[in-house]
TORKOL-4160 file (C-alpha; in steps of 0.2 Angstrom, whole numbers, padded with zeros to 4 digits, m for minus):
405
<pt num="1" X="0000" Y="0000" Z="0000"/>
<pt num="2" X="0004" Y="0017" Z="m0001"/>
<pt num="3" X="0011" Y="0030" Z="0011"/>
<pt num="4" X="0001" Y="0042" Z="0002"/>
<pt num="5" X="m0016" Y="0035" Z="0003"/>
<pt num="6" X="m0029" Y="0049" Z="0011"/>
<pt num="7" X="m0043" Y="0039" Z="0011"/>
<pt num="8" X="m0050" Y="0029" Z="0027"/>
<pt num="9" X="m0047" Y="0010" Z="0028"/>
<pt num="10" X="m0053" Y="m0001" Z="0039"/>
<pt num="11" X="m0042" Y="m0009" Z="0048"/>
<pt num="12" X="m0045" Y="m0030" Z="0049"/>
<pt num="13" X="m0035" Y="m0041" Z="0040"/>
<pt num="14" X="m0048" Y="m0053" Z="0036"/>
<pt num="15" X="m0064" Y="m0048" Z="0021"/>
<pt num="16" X="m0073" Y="m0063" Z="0025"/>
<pt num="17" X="m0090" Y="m0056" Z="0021"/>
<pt num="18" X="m0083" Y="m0044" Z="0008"/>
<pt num="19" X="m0093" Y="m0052" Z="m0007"/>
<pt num="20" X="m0095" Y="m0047" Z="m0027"/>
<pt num="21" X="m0084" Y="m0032" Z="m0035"/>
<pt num="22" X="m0076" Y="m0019" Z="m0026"/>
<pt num="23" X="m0083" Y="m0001" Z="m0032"/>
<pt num="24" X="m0069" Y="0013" Z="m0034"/>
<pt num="25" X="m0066" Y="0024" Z="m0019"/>
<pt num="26" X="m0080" Y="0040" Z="m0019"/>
<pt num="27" X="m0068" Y="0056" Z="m0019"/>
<pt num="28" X="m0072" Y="0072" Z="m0014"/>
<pt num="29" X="m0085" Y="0083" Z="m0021"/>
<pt num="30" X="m0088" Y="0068" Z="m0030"/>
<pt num="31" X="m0106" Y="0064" Z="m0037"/>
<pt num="32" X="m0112" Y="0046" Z="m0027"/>
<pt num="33" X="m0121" Y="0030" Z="m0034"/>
<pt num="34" X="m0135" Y="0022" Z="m0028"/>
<pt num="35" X="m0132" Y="0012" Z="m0014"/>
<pt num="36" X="m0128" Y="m0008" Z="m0020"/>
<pt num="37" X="m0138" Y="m0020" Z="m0011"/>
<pt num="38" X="m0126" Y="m0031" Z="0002"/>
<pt num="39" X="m0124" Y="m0047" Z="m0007"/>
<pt num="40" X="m0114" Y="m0052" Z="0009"/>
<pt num="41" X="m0121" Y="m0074" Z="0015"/>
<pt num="42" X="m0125" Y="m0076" Z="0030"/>
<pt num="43" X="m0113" Y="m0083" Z="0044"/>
<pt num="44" X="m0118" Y="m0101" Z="0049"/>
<pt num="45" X="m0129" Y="m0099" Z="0065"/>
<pt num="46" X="m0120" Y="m0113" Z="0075"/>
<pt num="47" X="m0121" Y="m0113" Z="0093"/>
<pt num="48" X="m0103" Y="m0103" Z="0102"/>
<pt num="49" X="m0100" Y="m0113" Z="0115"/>
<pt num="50" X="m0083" Y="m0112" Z="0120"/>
<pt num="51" X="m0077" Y="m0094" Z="0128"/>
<pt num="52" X="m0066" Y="m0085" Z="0116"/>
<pt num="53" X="m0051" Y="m0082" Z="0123"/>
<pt num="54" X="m0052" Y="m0063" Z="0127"/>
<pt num="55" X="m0065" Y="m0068" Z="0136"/>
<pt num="56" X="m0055" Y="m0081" Z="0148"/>
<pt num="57" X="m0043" Y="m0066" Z="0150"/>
<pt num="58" X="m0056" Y="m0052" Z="0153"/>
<pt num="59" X="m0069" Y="m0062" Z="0162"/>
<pt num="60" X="m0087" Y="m0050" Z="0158"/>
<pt num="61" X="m0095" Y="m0056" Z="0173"/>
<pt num="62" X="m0084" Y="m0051" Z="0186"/>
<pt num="63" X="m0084" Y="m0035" Z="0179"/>
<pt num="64" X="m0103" Y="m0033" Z="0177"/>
<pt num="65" X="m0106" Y="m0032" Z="0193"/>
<pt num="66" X="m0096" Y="m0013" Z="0192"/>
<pt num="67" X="m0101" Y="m0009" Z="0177"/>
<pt num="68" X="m0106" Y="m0015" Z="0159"/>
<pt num="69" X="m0107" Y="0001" Z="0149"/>
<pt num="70" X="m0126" Y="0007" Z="0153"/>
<pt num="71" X="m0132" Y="0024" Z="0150"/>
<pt num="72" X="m0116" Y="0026" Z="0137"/>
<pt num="73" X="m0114" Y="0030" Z="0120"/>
<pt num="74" X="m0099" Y="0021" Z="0111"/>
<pt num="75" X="m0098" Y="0029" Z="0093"/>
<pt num="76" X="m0094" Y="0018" Z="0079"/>
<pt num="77" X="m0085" Y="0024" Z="0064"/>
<pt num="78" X="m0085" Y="0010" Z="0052"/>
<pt num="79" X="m0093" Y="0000" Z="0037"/>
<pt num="80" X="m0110" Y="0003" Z="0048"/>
<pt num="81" X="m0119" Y="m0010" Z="0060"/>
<pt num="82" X="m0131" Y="m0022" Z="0059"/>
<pt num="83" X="m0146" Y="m0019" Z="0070"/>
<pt num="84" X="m0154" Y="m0037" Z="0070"/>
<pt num="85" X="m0141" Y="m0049" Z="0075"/>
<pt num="86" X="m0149" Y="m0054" Z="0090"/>
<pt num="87" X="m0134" Y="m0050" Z="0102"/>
<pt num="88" X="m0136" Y="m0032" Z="0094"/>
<pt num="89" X="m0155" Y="m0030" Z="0093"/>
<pt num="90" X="m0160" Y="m0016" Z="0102"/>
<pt num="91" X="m0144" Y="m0008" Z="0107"/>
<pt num="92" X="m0138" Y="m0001" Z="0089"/>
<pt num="93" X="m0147" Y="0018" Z="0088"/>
<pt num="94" X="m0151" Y="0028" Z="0073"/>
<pt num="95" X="m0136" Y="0034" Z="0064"/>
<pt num="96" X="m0130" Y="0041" Z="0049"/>
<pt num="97" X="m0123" Y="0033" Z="0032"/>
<pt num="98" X="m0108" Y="0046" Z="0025"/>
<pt num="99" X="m0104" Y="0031" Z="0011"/>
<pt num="100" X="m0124" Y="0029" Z="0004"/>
<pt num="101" X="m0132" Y="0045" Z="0007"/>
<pt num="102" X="m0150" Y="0043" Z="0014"/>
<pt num="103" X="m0143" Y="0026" Z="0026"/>
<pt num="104" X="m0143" Y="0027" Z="0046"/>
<pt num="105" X="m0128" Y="0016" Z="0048"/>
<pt num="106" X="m0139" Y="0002" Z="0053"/>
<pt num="107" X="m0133" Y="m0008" Z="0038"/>
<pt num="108" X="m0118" Y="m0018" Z="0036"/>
<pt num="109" X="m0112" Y="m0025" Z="0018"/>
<pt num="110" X="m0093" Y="m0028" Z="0025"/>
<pt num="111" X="m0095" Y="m0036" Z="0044"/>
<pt num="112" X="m0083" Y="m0026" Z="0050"/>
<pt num="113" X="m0093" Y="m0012" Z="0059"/>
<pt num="114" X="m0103" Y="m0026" Z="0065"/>
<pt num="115" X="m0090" Y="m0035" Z="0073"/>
<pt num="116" X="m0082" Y="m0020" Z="0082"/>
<pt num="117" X="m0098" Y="m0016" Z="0091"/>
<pt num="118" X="m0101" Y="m0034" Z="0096"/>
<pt num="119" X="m0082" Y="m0034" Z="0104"/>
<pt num="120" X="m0092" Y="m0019" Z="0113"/>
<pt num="121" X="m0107" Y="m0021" Z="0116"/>
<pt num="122" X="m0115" Y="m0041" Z="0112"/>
<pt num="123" X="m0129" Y="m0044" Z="0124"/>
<pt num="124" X="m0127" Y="m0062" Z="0133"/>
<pt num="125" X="m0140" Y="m0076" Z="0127"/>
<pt num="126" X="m0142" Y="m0093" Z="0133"/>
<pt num="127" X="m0133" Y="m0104" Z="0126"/>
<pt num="128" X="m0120" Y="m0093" Z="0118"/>
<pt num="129" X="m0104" Y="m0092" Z="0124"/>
<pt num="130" X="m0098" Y="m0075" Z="0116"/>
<pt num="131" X="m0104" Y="m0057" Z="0122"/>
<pt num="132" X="m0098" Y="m0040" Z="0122"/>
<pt num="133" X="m0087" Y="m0033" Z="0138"/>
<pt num="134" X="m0098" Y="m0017" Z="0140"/>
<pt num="135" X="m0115" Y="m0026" Z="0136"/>
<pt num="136" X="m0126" Y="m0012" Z="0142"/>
<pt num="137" X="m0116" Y="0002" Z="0131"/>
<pt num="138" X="m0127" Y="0009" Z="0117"/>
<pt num="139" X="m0121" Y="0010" Z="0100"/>
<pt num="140" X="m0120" Y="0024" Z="0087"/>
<pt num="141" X="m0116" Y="0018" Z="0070"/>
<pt num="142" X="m0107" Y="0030" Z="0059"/>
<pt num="143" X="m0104" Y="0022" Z="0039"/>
<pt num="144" X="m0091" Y="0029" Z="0032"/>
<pt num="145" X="m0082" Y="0013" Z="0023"/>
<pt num="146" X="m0079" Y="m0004" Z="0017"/>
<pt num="147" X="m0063" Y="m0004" Z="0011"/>
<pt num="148" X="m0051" Y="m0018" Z="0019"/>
<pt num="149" X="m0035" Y="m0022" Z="0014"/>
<pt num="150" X="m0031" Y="m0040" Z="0010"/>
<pt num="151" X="m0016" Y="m0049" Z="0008"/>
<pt num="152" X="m0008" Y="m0030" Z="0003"/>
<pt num="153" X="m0023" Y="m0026" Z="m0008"/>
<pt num="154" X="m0037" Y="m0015" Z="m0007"/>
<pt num="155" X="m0054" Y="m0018" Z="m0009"/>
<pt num="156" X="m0071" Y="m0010" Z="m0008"/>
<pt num="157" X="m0080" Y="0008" Z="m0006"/>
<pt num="158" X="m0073" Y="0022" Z="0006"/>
<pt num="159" X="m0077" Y="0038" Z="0009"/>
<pt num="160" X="m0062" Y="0055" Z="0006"/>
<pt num="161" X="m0054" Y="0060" Z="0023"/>
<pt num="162" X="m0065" Y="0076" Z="0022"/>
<pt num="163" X="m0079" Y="0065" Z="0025"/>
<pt num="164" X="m0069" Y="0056" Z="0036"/>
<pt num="165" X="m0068" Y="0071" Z="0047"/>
<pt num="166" X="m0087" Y="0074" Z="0047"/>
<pt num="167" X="m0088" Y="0058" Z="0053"/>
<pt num="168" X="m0079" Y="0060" Z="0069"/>
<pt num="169" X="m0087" Y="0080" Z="0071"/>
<pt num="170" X="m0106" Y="0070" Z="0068"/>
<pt num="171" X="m0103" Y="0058" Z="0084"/>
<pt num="172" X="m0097" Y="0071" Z="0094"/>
<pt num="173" X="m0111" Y="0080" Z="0090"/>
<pt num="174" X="m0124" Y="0066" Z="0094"/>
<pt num="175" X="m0118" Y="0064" Z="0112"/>
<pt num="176" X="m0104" Y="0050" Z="0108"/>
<pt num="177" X="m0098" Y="0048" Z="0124"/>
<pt num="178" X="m0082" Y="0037" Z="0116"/>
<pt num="179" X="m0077" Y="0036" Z="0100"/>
<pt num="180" X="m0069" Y="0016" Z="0091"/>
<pt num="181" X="m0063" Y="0019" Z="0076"/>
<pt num="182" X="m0054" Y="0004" Z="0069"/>
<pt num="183" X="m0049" Y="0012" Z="0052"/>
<pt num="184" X="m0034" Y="0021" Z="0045"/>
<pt num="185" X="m0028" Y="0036" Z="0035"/>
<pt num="186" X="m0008" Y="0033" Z="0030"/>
<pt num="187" X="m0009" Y="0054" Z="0028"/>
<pt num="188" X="m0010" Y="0066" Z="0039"/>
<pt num="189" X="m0025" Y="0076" Z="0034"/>
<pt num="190" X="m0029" Y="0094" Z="0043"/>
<pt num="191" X="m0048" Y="0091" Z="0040"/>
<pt num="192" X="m0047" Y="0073" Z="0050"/>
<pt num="193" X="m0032" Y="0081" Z="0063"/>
<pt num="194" X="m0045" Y="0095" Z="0067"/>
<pt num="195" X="m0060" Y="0085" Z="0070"/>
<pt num="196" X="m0049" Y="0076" Z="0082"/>
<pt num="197" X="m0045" Y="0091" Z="0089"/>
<pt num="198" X="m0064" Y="0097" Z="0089"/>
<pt num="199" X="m0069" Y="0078" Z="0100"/>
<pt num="200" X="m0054" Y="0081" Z="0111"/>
<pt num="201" X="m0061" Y="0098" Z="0117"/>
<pt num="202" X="m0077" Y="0093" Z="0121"/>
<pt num="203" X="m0072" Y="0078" Z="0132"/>
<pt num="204" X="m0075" Y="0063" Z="0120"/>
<pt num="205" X="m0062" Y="0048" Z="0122"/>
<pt num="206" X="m0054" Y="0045" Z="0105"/>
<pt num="207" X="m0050" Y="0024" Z="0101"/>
<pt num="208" X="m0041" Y="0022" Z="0085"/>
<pt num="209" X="m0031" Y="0005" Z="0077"/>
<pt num="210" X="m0013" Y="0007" Z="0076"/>
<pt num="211" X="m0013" Y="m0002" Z="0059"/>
<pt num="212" X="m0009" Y="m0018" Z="0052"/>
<pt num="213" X="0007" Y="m0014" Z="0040"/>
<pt num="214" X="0020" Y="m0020" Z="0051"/>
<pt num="215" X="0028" Y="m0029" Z="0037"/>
<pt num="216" X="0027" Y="m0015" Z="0025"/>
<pt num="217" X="0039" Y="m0003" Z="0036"/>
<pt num="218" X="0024" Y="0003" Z="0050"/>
<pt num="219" X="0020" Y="0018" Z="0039"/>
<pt num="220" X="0012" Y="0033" Z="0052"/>
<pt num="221" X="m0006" Y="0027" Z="0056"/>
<pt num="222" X="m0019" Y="0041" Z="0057"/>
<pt num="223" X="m0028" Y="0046" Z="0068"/>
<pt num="224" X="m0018" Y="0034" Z="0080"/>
<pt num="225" X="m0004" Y="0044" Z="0078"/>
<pt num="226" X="m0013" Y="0060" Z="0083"/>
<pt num="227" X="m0011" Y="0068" Z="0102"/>
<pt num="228" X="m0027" Y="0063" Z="0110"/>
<pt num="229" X="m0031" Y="0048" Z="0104"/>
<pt num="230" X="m0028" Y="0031" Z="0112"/>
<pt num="231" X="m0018" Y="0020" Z="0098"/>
<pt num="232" X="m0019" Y="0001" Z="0099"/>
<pt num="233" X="m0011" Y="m0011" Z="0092"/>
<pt num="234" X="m0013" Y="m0031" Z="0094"/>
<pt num="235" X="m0010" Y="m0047" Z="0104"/>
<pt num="236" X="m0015" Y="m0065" Z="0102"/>
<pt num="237" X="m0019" Y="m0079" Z="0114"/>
<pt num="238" X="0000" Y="m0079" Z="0120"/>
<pt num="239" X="0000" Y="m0061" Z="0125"/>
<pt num="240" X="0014" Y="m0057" Z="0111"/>
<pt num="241" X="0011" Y="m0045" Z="0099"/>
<pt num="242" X="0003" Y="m0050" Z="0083"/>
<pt num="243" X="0014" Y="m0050" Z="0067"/>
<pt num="244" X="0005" Y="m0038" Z="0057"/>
<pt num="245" X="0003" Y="m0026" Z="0071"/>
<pt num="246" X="0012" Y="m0012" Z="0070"/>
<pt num="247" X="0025" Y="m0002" Z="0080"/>
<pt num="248" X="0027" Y="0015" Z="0087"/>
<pt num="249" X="0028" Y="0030" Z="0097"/>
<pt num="250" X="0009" Y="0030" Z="0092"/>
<pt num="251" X="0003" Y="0012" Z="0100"/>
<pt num="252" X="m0002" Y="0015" Z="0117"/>
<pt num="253" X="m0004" Y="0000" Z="0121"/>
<pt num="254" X="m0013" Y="m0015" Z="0115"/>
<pt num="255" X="m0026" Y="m0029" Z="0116"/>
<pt num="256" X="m0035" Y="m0045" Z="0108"/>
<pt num="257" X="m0033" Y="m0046" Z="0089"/>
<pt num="258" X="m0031" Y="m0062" Z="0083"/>
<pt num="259" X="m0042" Y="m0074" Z="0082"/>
<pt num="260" X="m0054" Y="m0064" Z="0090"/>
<pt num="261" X="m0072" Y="m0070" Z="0090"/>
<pt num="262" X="m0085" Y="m0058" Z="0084"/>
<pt num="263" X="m0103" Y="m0055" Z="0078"/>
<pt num="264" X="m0107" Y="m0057" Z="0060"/>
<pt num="265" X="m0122" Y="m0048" Z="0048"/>
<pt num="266" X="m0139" Y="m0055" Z="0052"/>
<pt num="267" X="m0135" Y="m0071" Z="0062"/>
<pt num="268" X="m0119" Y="m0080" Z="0067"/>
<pt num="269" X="m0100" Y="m0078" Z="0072"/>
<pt num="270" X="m0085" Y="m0076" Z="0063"/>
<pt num="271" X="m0064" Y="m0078" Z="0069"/>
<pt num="272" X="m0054" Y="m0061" Z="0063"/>
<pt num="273" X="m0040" Y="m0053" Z="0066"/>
<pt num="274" X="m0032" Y="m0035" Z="0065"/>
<pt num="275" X="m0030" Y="m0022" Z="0077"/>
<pt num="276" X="m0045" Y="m0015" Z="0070"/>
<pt num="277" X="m0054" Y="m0030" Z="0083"/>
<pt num="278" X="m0040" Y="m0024" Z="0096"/>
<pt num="279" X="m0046" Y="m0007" Z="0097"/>
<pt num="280" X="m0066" Y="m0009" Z="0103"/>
<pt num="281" X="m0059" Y="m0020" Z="0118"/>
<pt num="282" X="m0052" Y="m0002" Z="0125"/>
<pt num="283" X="m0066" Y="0007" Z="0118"/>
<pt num="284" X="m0075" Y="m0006" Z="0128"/>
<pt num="285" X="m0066" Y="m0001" Z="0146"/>
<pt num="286" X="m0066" Y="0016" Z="0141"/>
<pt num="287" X="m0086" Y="0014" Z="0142"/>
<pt num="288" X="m0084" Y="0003" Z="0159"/>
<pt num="289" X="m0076" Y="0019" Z="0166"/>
<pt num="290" X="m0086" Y="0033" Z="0159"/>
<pt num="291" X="m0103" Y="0023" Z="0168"/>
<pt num="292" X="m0093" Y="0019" Z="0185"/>
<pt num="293" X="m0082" Y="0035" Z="0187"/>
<pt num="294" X="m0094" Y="0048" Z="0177"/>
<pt num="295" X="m0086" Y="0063" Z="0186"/>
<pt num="296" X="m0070" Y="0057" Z="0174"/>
<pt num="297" X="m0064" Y="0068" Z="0159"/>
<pt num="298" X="m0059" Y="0059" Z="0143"/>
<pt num="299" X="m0041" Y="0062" Z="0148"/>
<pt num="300" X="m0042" Y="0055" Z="0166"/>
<pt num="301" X="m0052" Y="0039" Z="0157"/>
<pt num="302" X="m0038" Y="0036" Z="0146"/>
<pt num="303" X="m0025" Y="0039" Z="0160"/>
<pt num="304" X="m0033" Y="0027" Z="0169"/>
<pt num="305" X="m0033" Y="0016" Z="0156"/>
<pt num="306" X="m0013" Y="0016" Z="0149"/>
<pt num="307" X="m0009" Y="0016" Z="0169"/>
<pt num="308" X="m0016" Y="0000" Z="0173"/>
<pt num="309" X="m0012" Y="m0011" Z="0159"/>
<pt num="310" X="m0002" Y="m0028" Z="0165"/>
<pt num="311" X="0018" Y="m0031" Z="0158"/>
<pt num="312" X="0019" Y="m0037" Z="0141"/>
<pt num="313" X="0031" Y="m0051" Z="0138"/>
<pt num="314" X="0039" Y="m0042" Z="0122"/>
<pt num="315" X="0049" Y="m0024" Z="0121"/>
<pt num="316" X="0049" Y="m0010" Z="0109"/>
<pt num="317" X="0037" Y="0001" Z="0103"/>
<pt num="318" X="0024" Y="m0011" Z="0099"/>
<pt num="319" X="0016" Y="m0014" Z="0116"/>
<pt num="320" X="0014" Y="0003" Z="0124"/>
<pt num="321" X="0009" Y="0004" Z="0141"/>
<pt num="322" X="0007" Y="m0016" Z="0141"/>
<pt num="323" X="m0007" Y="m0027" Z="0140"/>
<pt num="324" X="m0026" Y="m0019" Z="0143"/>
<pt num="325" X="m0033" Y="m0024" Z="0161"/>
<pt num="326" X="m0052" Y="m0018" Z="0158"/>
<pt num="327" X="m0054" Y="m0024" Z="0179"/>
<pt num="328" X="m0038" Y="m0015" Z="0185"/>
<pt num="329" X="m0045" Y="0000" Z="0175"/>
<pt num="330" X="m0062" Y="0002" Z="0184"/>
<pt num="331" X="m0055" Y="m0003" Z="0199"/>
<pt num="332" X="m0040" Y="0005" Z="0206"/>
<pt num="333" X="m0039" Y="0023" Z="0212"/>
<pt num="334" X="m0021" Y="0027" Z="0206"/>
<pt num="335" X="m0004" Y="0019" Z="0204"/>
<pt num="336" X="0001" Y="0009" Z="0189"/>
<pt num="337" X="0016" Y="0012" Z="0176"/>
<pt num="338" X="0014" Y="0029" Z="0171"/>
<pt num="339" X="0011" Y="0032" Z="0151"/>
<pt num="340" X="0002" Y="0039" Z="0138"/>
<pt num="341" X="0008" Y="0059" Z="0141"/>
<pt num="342" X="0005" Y="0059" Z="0123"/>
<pt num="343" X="m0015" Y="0054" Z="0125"/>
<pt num="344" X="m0016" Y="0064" Z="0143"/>
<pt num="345" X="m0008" Y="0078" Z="0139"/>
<pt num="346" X="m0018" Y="0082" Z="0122"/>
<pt num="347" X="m0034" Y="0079" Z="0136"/>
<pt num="348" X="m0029" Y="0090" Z="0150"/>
<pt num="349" X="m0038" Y="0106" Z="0144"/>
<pt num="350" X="m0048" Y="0116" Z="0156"/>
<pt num="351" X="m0059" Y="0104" Z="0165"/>
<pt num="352" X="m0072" Y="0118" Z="0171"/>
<pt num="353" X="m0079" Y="0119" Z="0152"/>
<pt num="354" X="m0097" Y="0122" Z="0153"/>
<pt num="355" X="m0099" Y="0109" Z="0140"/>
<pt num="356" X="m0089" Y="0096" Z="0150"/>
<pt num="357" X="m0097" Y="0101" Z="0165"/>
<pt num="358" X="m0114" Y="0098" Z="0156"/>
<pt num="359" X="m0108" Y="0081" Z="0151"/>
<pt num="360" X="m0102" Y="0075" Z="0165"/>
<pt num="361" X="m0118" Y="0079" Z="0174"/>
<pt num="362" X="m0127" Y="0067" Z="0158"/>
<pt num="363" X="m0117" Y="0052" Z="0162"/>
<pt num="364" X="m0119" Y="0055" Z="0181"/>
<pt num="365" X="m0139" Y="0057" Z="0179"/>
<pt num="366" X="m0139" Y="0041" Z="0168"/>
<pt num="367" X="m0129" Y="0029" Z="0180"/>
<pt num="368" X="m0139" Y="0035" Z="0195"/>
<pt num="369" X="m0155" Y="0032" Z="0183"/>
<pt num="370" X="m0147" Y="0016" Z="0180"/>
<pt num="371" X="m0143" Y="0011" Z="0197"/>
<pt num="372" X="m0161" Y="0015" Z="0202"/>
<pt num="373" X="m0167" Y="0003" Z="0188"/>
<pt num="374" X="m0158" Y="m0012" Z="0194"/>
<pt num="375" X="m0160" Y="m0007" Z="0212"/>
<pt num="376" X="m0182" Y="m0008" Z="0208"/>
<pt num="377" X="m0179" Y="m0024" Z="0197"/>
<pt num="378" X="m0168" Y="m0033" Z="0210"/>
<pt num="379" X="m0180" Y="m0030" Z="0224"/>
<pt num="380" X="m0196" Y="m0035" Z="0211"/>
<pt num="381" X="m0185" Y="m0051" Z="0208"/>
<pt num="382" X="m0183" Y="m0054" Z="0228"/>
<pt num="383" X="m0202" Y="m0052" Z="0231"/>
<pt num="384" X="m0207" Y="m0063" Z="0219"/>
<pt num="385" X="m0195" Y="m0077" Z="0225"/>
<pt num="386" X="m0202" Y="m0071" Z="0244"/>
<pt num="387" X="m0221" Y="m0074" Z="0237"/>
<pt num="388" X="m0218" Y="m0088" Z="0227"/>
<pt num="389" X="m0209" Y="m0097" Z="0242"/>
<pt num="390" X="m0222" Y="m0091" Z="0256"/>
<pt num="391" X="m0239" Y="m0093" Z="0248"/>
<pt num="392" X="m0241" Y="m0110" Z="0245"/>
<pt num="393" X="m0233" Y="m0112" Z="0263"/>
<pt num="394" X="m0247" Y="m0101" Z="0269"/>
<pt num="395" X="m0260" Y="m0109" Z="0262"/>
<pt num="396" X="m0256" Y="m0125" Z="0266"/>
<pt num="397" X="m0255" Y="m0120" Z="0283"/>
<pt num="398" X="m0271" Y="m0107" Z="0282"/>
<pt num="399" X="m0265" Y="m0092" Z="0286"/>
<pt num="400" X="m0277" Y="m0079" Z="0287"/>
<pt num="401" X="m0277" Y="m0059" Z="0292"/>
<pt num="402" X="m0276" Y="m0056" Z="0309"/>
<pt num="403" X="m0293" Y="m0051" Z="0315"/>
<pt num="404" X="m0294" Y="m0029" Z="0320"/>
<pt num="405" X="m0295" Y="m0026" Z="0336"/>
């Protein structure tokens, strides 16, 4: 690939459900198409019933009972989101399509956009092994591309980094709360440095992939490489770094992405790998913090997060901080290995920003909200239980109503 390329590219290695001919990339200013129908098959719909590994190393349900995303928006820029995989259903709100004018990002011809949000946000279902670390994060589609690269080729639709850019102002604008975006620009574009500039200053944290070109000389991912925003790059089951990953002043630090399980279009699971599937598991955390600790800014979120990641077993610029430790994250108060001035200090504007203030007071409202919720549902759950248990008990014994006095 080029170092020159100024277009958006998603990030995964693997174009599994990438089917039928790639259209030419839509410049800018450029007059669009009408939007192809998805001629993408169906997953197969057979039962997950081994934990993926990320999974075994994250474990969801000891962090549920912290935290698991609610009352959070996790933006996702990407080739869109199926809304009716039943692990999505539900949690996937009305957003907007930049690739096929007139779309809500709800639709997903690539599988890639699906698969990121699931990392995310998958709801649990009986008998399926797989779900999403911040289940009860909701999740705003952005469609922007479809455009992978495979085995050093290109292929598919992608929107111009201008469009790119109005991609990232448009989540913000919609109350994103954190923003994934497992894509990349091997350019430095002002339009797309801007709008980065434009999330950071009204407290959104910025998730990007640090690229998949390892083997091709780790040209300068964008917007990974930009100050403020949280670069990952990729690890497999061993905890090394994944080949293809790439290395840098701009990786952060790193998480799952090979072999990672995810959601597909419509029905089913698929196995991928790139750090485009590394980067949601932060986005992920990011969302865990930003429900238990709303008083937060973006840039205390994403210190929490490079300062509590566990050692890697490699050097060099290709792990970061270390490993992501979602638990450690939510859970400690302070300490860890500092890092990530590079993300902190592009944050650490002035906190007492009306619009931050306003913000914080959102999420605040919506964990109390969802606390509340749980709180009424738990105690429903109790009576019940109580009723059910002392009822029958009480009629065989005939109980009756004291008598007044």
């Amino acid at each position: 690939m080029s170092r020159s390329i100024a277009r958006p590219v998603l990030a995964g290695l693997t174009a599994t459900l990438l089917i039928g001919a790639a259209a030419p990339a839509v410049a800018a200013g450029a007059a669009r198409r009408a939007a192809p129908a998805c001629t993408t098959a169906l997953a197969p719909a057979r039962p997950v019933t081994t934990v993926p590994w990320p999974q075994q190393r994250y474990d969801p349900a000891r962090l549920a009972p912290l935290a698991t995303g609610t009352g959070v928006t996790v933006a996702v820029v990407d080739s869109g989101v199926d809304r009716v995989h039943p692990q999505l259903a539900g949690r996937v709100l009305t957003g907007t399509d930049l690739l096929d004018p007139g779309g809500d990002g709800r639709r997903d011809c690539a599988g890639h956009g699906t698969g990121v949000a699931s990392i995310i946000a998958a709801a649990p279902r009986p008998g399926v092994a797989f779900h999403g670390l911040a289940p009860g994060a909701r999740i705003l589609p952005v469609r922007v591309s479809e455009q992978q690269v495979v085995q050093g080729r290109e292929s598919g639709r992608t929107v111009s980094a201008r469009e790119f850019a109005r991609a990232i102002r448009w989540a913000v604008d919609h109350d994103a709360d954190v923003v994934n975006l497992s894509l990349v620009l091997y350019a430095d574009d002002p339009e797309v440095r801007s709008a980065v500039r434009y999330a950071v200053d009204r407290d959104v944290v910025l998730v990007a992939a640090a690229g998949n070109l390892h083997d091709n000389g780790n040209p300068r991912p964008f917007p990974a490489a930009y100050d403020g925003v949280l670069g990952v790059g990729a690890i497999g089951a061993d905890g090394g770094r994944a080949t293809f990953s790439q290395t840098g002043p701009y990786v952060d630090l790193v998480a799952p992405g090979s072999e990672v399980l995810t959601a597909a279009p419509g029905q089913g699971h698929h196995r991928v790998e790139g750090t485009s599937y590394a980067a949601p598991f932060v986005a992920a955390t990011a969302a865990l913090l930003r429900q238990y600790r709303p008083e937060l800014t973006a840039a205390q979120v994403a210190e929490r997060i490079v300062a509590t990641t566990d050692p890697a077993p490699g050097a060099g610029g290709g792990y970061g901080t270390g490993v992501l430790n979602p638990y450690r994250a939510v859970t400690e108060t302070g300490g860890g290995r500092p890092g990530g001035n590079r993300v902190v200090a592009a944050l650490a504007d002035d906190r007492a920003d009306p619009a931050l203030v306003a913000r914080q007071a959102r999420r605040a409202t919506a964990r109390d909200r969802a606390l509340l919720v749980g709180t009424v549902i738990g105690t429903a759950a109790i009576t019940v239980a109580l009723l059910a248990l002392v009822l029958p008990r009480a009629a065989r014994r005939r109980w009756r109503p004291a008598d007044p006095d």
